[in-house]
BASE-155019 format. One record per residue (C-alpha): residue in three letters; residue number from 1; x, y, z. Coordinates in Angstrom, 3 decimals. Last residue first. Layout:
// BASE-155019
(rec ALA,NUM,(X,Y,Z))
...
// end
This chain:
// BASE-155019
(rec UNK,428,(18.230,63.367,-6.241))
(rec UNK,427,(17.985,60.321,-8.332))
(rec UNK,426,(19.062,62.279,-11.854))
(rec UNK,425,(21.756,64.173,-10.010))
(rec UNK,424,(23.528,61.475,-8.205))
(rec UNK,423,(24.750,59.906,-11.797))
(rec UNK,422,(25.578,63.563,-12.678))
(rec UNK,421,(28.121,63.721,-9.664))
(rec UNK,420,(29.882,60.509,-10.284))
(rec UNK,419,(30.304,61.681,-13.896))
(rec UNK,418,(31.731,64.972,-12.335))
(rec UNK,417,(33.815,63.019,-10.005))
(rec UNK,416,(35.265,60.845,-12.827))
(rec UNK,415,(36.427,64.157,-15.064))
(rec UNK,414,(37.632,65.021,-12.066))
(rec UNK,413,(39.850,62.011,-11.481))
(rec UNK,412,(40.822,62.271,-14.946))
(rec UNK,411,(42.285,65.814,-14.831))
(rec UNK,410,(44.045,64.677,-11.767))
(rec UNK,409,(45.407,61.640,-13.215))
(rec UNK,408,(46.207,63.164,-16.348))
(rec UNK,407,(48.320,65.853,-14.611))
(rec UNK,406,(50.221,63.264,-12.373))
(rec UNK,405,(51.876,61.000,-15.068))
(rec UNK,404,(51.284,57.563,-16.059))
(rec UNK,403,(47.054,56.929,-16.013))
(rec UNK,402,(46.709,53.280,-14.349))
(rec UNK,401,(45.259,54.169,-11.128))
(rec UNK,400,(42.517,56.295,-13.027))
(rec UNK,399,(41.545,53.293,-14.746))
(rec UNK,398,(41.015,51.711,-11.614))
(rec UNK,397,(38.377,53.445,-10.665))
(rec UNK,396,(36.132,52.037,-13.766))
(rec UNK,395,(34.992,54.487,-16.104))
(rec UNK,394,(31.575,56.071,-16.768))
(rec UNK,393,(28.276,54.429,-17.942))
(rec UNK,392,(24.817,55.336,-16.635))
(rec UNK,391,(22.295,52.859,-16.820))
(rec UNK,390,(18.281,54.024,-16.940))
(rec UNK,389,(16.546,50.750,-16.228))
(rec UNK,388,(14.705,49.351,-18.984))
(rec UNK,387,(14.713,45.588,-17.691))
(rec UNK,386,(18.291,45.394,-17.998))
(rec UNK,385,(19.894,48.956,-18.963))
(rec UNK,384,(18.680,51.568,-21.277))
(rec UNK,383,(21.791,54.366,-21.772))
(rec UNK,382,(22.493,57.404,-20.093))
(rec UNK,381,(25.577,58.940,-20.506))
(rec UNK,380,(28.659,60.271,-19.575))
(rec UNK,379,(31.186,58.062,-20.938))
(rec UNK,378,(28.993,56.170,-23.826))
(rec UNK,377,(31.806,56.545,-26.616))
(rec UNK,376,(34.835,56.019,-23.780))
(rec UNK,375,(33.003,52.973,-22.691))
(rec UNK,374,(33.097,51.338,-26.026))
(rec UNK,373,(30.415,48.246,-25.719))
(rec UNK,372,(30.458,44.603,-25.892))
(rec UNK,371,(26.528,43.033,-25.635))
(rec UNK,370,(24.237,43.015,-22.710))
(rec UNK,369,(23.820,46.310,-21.775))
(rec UNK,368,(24.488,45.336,-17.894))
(rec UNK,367,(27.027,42.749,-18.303))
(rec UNK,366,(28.741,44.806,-20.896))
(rec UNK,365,(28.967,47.740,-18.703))
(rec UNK,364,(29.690,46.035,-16.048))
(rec UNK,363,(33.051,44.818,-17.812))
(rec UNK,362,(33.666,48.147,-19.569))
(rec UNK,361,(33.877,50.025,-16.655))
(rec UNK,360,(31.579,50.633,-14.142))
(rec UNK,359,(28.209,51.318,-15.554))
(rec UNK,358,(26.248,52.935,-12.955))
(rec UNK,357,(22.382,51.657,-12.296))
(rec UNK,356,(19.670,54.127,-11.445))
(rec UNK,355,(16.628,53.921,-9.669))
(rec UNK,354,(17.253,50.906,-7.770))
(rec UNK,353,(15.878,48.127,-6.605))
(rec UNK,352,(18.139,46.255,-4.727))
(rec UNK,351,(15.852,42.667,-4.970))
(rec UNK,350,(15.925,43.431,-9.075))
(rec UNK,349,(19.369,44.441,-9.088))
(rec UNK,348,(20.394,40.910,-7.240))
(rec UNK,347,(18.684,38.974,-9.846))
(rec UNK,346,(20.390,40.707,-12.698))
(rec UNK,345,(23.436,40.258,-11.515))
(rec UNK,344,(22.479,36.344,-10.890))
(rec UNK,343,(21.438,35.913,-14.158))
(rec UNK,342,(24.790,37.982,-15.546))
(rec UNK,341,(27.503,35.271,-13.370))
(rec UNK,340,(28.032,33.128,-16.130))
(rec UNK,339,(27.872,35.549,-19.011))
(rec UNK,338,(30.491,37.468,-17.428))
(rec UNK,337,(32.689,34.484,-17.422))
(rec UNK,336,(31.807,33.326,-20.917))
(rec UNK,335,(32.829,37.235,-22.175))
(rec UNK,334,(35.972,36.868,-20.194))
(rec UNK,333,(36.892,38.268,-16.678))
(rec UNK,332,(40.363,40.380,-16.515))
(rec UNK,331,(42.974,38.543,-15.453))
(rec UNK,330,(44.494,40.242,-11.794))
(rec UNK,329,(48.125,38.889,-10.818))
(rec UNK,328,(48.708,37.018,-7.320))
(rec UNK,327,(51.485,37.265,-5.575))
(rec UNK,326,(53.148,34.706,-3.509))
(rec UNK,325,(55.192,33.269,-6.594))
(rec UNK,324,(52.622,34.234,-9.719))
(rec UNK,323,(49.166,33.083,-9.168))
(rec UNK,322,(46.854,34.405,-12.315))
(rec UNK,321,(43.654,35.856,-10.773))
(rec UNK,320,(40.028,36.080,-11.134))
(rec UNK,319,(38.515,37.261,-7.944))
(rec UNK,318,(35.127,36.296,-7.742))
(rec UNK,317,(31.577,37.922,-8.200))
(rec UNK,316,(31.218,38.764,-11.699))
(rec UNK,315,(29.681,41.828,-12.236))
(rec UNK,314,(30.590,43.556,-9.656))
(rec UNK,313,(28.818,44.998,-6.341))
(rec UNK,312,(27.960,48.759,-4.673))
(rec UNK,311,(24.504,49.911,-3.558))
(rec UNK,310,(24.508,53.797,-2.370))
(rec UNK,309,(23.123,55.263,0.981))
(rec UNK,308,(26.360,53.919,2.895))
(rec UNK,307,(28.337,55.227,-0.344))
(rec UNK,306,(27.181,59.264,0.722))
(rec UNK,305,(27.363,60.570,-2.356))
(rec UNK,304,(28.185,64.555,-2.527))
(rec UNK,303,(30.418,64.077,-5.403))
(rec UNK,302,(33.646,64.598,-3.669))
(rec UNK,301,(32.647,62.033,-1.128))
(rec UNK,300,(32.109,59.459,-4.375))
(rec UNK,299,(35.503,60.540,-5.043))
(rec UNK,298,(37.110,59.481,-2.507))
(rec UNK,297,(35.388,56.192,-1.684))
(rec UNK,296,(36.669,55.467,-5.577))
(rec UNK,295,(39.655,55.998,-5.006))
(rec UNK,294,(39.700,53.693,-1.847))
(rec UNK,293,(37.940,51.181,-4.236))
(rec UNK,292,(40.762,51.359,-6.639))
(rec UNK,291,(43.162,50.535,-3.877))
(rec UNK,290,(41.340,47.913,-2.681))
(rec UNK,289,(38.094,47.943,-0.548))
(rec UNK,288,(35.460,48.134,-3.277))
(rec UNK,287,(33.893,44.846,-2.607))
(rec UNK,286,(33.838,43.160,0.744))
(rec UNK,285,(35.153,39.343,1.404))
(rec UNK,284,(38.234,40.700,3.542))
(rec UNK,283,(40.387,38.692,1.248))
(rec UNK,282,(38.886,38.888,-1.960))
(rec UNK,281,(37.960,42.383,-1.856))
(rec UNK,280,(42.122,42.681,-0.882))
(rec UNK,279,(43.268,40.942,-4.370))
(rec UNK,278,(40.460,42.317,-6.506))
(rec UNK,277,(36.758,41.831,-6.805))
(rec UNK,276,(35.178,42.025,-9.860))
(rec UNK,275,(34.427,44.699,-12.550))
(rec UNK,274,(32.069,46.894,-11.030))
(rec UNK,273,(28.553,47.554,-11.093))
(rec UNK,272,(27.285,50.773,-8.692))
(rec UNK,271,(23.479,50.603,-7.435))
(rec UNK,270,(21.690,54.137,-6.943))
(rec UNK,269,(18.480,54.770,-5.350))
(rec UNK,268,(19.142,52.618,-2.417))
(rec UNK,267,(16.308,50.124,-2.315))
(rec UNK,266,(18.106,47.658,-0.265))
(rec UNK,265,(21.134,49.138,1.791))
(rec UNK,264,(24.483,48.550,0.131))
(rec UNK,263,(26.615,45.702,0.184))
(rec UNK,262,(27.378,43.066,-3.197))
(rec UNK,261,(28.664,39.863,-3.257))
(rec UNK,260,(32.588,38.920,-2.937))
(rec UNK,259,(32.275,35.028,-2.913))
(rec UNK,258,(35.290,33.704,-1.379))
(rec UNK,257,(38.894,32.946,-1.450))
(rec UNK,256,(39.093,32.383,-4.808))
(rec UNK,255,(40.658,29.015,-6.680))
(rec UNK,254,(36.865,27.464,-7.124))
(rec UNK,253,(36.034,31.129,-8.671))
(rec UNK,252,(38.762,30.422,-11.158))
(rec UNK,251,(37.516,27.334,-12.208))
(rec UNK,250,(33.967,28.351,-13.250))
(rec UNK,249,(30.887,27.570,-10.663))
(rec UNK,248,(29.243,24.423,-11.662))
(rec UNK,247,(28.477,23.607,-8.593))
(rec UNK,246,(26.621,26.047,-6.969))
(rec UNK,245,(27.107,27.026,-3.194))
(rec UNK,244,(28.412,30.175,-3.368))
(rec UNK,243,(25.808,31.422,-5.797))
(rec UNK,242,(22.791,29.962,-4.012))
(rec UNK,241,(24.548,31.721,-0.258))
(rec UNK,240,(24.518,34.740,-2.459))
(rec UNK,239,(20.966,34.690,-3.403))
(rec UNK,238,(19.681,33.913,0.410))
(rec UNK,237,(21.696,36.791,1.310))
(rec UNK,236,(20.218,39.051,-1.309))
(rec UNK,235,(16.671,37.493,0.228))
(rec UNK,234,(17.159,38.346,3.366))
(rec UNK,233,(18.008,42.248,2.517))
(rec UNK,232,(14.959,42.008,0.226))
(rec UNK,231,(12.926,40.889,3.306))
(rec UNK,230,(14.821,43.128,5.941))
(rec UNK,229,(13.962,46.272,3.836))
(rec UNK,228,(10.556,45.579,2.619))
(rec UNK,227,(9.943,44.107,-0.656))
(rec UNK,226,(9.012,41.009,0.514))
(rec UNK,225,(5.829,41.487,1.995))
(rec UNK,224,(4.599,40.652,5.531))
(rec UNK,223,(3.229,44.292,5.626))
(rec UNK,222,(1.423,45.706,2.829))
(rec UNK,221,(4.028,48.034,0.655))
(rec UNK,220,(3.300,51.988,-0.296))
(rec UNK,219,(6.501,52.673,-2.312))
(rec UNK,218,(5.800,56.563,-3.474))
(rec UNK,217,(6.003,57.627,-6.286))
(rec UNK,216,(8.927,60.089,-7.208))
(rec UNK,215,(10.980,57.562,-9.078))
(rec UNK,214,(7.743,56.636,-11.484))
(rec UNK,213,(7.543,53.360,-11.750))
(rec UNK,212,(5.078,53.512,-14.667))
(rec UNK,211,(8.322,53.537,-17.201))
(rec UNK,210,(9.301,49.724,-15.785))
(rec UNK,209,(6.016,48.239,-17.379))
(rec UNK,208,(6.118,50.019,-20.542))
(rec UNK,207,(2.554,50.922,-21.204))
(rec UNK,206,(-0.078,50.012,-24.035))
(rec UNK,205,(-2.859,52.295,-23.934))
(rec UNK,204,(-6.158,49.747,-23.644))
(rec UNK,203,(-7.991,47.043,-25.374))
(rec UNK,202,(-9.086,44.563,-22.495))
(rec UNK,201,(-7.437,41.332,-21.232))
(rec UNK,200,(-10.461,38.904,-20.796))
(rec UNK,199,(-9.595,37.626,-23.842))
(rec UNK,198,(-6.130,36.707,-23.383))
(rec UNK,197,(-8.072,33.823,-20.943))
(rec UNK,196,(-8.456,33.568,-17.314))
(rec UNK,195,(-6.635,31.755,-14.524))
(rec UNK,194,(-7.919,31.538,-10.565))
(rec UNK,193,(-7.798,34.424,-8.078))
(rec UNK,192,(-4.842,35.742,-6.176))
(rec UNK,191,(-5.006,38.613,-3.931))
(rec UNK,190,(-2.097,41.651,-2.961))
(rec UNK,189,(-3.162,44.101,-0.753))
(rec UNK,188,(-2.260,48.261,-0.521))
(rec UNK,187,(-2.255,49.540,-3.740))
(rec UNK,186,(-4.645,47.326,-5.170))
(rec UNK,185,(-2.669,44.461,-6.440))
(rec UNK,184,(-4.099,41.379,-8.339))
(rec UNK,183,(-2.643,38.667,-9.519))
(rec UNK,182,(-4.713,35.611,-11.693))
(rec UNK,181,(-3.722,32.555,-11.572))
(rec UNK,180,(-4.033,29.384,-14.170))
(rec UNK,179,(-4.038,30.784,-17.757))
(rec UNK,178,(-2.104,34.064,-17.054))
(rec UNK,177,(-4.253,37.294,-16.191))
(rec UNK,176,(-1.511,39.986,-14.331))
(rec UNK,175,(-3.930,42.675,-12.682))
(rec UNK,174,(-2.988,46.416,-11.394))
(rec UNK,173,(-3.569,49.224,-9.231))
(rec UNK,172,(-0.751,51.873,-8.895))
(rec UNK,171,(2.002,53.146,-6.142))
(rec UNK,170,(3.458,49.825,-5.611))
(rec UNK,169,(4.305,49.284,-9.198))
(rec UNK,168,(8.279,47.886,-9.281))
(rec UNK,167,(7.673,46.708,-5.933))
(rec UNK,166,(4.346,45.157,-6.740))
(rec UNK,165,(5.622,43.636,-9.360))
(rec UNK,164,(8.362,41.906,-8.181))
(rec UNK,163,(6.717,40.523,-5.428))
(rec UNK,162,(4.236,38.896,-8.039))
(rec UNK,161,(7.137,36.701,-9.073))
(rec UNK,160,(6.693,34.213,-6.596))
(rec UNK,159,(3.155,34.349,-6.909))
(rec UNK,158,(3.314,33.769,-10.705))
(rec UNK,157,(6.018,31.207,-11.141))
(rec UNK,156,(4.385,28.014,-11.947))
(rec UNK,155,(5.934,27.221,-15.083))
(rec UNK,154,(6.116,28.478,-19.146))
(rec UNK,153,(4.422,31.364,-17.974))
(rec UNK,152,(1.494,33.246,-20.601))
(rec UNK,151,(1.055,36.951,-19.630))
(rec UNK,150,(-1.987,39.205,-20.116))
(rec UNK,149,(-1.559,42.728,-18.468))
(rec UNK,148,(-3.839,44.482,-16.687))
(rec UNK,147,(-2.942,48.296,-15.328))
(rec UNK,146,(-6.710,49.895,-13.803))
(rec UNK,145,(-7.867,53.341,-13.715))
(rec UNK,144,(-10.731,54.430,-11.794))
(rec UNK,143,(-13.291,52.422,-10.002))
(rec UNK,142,(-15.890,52.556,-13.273))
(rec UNK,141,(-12.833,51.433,-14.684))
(rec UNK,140,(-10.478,52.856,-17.399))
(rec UNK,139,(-8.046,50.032,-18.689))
(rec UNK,138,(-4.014,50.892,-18.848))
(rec UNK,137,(-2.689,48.397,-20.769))
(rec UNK,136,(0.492,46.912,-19.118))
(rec UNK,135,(3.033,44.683,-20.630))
(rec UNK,134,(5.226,41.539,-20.050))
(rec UNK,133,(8.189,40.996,-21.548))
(rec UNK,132,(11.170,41.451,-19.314))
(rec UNK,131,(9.759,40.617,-15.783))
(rec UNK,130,(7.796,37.853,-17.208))
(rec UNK,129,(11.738,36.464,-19.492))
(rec UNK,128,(13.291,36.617,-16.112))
(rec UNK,127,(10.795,34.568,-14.369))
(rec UNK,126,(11.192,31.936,-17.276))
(rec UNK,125,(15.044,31.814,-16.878))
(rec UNK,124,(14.646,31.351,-13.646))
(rec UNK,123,(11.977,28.483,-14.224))
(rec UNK,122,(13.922,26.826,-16.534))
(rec UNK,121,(17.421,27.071,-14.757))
(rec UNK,120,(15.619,25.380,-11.386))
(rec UNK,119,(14.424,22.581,-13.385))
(rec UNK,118,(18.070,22.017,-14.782))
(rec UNK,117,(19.459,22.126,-11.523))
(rec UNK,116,(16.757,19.388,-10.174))
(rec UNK,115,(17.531,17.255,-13.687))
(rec UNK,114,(21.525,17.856,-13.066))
(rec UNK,113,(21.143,16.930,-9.380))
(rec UNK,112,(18.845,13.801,-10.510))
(rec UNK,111,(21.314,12.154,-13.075))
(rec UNK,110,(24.370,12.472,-10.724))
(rec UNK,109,(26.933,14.674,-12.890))
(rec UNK,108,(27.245,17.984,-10.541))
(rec UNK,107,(27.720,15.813,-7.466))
(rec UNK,106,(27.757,18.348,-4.888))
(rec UNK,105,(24.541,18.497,-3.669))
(rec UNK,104,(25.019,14.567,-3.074))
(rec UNK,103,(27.358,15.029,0.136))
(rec UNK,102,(25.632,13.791,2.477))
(rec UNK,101,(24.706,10.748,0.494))
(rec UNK,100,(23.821,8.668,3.590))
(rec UNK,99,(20.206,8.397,4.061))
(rec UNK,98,(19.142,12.053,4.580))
(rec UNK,97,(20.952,13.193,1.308))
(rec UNK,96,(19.349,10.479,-0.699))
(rec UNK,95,(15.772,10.752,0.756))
(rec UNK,94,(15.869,14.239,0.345))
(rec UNK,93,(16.880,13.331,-3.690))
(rec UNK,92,(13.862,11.029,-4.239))
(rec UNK,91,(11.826,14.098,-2.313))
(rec UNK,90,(12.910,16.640,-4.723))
(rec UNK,89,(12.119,13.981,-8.103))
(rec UNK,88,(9.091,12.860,-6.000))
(rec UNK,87,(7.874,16.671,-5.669))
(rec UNK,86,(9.151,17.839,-9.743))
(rec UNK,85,(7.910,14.780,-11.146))
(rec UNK,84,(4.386,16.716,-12.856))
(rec UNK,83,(7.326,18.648,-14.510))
(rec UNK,82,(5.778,22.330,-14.524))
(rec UNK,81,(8.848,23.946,-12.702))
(rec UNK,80,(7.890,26.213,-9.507))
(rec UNK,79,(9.297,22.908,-7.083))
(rec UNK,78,(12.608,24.024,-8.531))
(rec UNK,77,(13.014,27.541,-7.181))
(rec UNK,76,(12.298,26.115,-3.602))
(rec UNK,75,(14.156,22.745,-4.086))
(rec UNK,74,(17.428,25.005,-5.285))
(rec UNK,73,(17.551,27.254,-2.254))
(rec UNK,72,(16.344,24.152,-0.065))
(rec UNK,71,(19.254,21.841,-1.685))
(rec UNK,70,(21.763,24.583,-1.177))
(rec UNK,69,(21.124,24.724,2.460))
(rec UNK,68,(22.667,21.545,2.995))
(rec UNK,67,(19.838,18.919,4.873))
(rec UNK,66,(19.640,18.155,8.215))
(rec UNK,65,(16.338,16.086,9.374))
(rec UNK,64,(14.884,16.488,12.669))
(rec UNK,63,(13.085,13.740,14.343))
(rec UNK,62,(9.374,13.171,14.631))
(rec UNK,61,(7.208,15.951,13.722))
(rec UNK,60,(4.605,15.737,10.035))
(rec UNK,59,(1.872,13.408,10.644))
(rec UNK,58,(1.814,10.256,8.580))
(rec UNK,57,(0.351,11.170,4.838))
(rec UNK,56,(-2.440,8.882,4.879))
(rec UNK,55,(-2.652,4.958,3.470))
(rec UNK,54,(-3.450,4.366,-0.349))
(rec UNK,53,(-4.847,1.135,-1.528))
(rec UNK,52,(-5.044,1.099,-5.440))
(rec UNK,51,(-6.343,2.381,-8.675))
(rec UNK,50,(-3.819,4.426,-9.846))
(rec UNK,49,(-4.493,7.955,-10.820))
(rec UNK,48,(-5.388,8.900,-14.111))
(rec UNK,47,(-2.655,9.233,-16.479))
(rec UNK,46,(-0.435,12.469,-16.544))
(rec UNK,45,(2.594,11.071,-15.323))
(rec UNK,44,(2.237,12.870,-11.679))
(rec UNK,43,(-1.696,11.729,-11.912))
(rec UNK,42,(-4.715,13.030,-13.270))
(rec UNK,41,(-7.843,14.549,-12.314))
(rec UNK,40,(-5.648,17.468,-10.090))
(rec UNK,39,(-7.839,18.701,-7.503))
(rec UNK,38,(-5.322,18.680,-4.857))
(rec UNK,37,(-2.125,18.464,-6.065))
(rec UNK,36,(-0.368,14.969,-6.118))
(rec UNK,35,(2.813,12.795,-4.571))
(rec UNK,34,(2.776,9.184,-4.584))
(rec UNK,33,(5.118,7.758,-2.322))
(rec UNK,32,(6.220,4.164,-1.649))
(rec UNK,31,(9.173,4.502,-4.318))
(rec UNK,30,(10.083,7.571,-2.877))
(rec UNK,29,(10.477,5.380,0.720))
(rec UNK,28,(8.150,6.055,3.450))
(rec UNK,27,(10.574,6.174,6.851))
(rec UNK,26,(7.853,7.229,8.784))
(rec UNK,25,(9.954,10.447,10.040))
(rec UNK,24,(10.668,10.901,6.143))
(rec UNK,23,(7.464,11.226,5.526))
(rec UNK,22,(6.484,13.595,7.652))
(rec UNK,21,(9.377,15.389,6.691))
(rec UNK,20,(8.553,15.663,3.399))
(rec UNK,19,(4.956,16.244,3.648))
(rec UNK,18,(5.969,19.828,5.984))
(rec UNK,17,(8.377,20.677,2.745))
(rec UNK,16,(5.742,20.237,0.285))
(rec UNK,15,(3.449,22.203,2.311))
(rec UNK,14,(6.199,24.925,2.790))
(rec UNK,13,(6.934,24.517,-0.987))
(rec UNK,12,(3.480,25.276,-2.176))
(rec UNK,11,(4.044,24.942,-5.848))
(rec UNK,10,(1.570,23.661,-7.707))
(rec UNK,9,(-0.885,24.205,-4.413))
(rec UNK,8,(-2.597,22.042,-1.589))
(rec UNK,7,(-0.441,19.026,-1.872))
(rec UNK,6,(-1.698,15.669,-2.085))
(rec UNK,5,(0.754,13.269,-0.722))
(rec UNK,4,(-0.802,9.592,-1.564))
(rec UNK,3,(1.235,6.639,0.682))
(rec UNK,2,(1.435,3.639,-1.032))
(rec UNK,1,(0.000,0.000,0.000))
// end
């Protein structure tokens, strides 16, 4: 006799989580489990459920279970995919860690770590492509004026992305419609209500999504959501401690010292890209502490920028180095390398929040833009970023470091205080 675990949602994690480890307190093996959600006519393979004995899900309690945190960050993206395996596929490999594959997270070839990794690519990829596509039409309602956009997700991401949304559009009323939920936010409360069709999606103006964030409006956000300070500052941590612990990280970042992620307060106005950390960023674990960061420190006080009140990372997030004797020799990142660590870039912007992004360098500025671009040509200006954020480009610090002779470091260091300066003007 099997044990059915009918879950409440597609992708209720906590209840999948609280069926897990009732489960495993009972010792029910994956191959005893059947796992379903509730009102589902057909089962994880897409054929009608078996017709056979079925005992209940045993009580959740028992002992504890210790798992890697890596396998929770990845279970909770993954459990979003639309594979009706995705719950025995997660449990299969609980089961494994708990029962004396400790170190299972790790193995980057077994069969069901690349399938969960996979899953978990899919549906971030599929969250980034909603937060890039989709599009408002402002509707005129006998309550006033309404935002709906129609959207069609690949997996089950919509209440996991609607935090997104609301932060990006916290001053304004709006509806997402996909085929199984529809979001709605009201200025103050976010609801959920079942799927609807393209049709119910009604002629209207046709708005960019990230041009109705107006900088000036205010962020009115209900409590318990994400978006506030502690939650987003949570959640950065949460997406560092994913990046450190992947496995397919490239070699160099295996031969660092440590991640270097980004500091700054959440919702700072403006978010600085560098390069990558550097010798001492890679030692104290803290970006912008070198000798280029010290410049940099220096001039943003020249500016009038307070750096507590800024956001500060790089675009790729460990120190790439070549070891000669007891030094060890910067390399500057490569197009694959910046590719690599661009997803999670972008993630981390979208928790900050900012108003502005600054182009660091040619590095960050093609991780931002998204294709190889001259800095010196775009020096000054303000270009569409990810997601249509304004991006600002100027030099990287270190540039000034390298100028020969005196003169053209001072004019140069001006030049970059006056860039610094305009940045701070258009979020001021």
């Amino acid at each position: 006799m099997g044990v059915a675990a009918v879950l409440p949602g597609p992708a209720d994690f906590a209840a999948w989580r609280q069926a897990a480890r009732g489960l495993l307190g009972a010792g029910v093996t994956p191959e005893e489990t059947e796992w379903r959600v509730a009102g589902d006519t057909h089962g994880p393979s897409g054929a009608a459920p078996r017709a056979r004995g079925s005992a209940a899900l045993p009580a959740s309690g028992g002992p504890s279970f210790h798992v890697p945190r890596g396998f929770m960050d990845l279970a909770e993206v993954a459990i979003r995919h639309r594979d009706p395996e995705r719950f025995a596929l997660l449990y299969r490999v609980l089961w494994r860690l708990t029962h004396g594959e400790h170190e299972l997270i790790q193995a980057a070839t077994d069969p069901d770590i690349v399938r969960l990794t996979g899953m978990a690519e899919a549906v971030l990829r599929d969250a980034h492509r909603m937060r890039a596509l989709l599009r408002f039409r402002q509707v005129a309602t006998g309550a006033g004026i309404r935002h709906v956009a129609w959207f069609e997700p690949e997996h089950h991401i919509e209440e996991a992305e609607a935090g997104f949304f609301v932060r990006r559009f916290a001053g304004l009323r709006w509806t997402i419609v996909t085929p199984r939920r529809t979001v709605h936010w009201d200025g103050q409360d976010l609801a959920f209500g079942p799927g609807g069709r393209r049709m119910d999606v009604p002629p209207g103006d046709v708005t960019e999504p990230l041009r109705l964030a107006h900088p000036g409006a205010p962020s009115r956000v209900p409590p318990g959501m994400d978006d506030a300070r502690n939650g987003r500052g949570s959640a950065l941590a949460a997406l560092a401690r994913e990046l450190a612990g992947r496995n397919d990280l490239p070699d160099f970042a295996r031969r660092a010292t440590r991640l270097v992620f980004g500091e700054g307060p959440p919702g700072a106005p403006l978010c600085f890209v560098g390069e990558q950390p550097g010798d001492e960023e890679d030692i104290q674990g803290r970006p912008f502490v070198g000798p280029a960061g010290r410049l940099f420190d220096r001039a943003l006080g020249e500016a009038g920028v307070p750096r507590d009140e800024a956001y500060v990372t790089n675009a790729v997030k460990h120190f790439k180095f070549e070891p000669r004797g007891k030094r060890r020799l910067h390399q500057s990142p490569d197009a694959g390398d910046i590719a690599y660590y661009r997803p999670f870039l972008l993630r981390e912007i979208g928790l900050v929040g900012p108003r502005l992004l600054v182009a660091l360098g040619a590095t960050a500025l093609r991780a931002l833009a998204g294709k190889a671009m001259p800095v010196m040509k775009t020096r000054g200006t303000t270009i569409a970023g990810p997601e249509g954020l304004p991006l600002f480009v100027t030099v990287h610090p270190s540039y000034l470091l390298r100028i020969p002779d005196q003169d053209g470091q001072r004019r140069e260091y001006g030049r970059f205080v006056e860039d610094l300066r305009a940045a701070h003007a258009q979020v001021a």
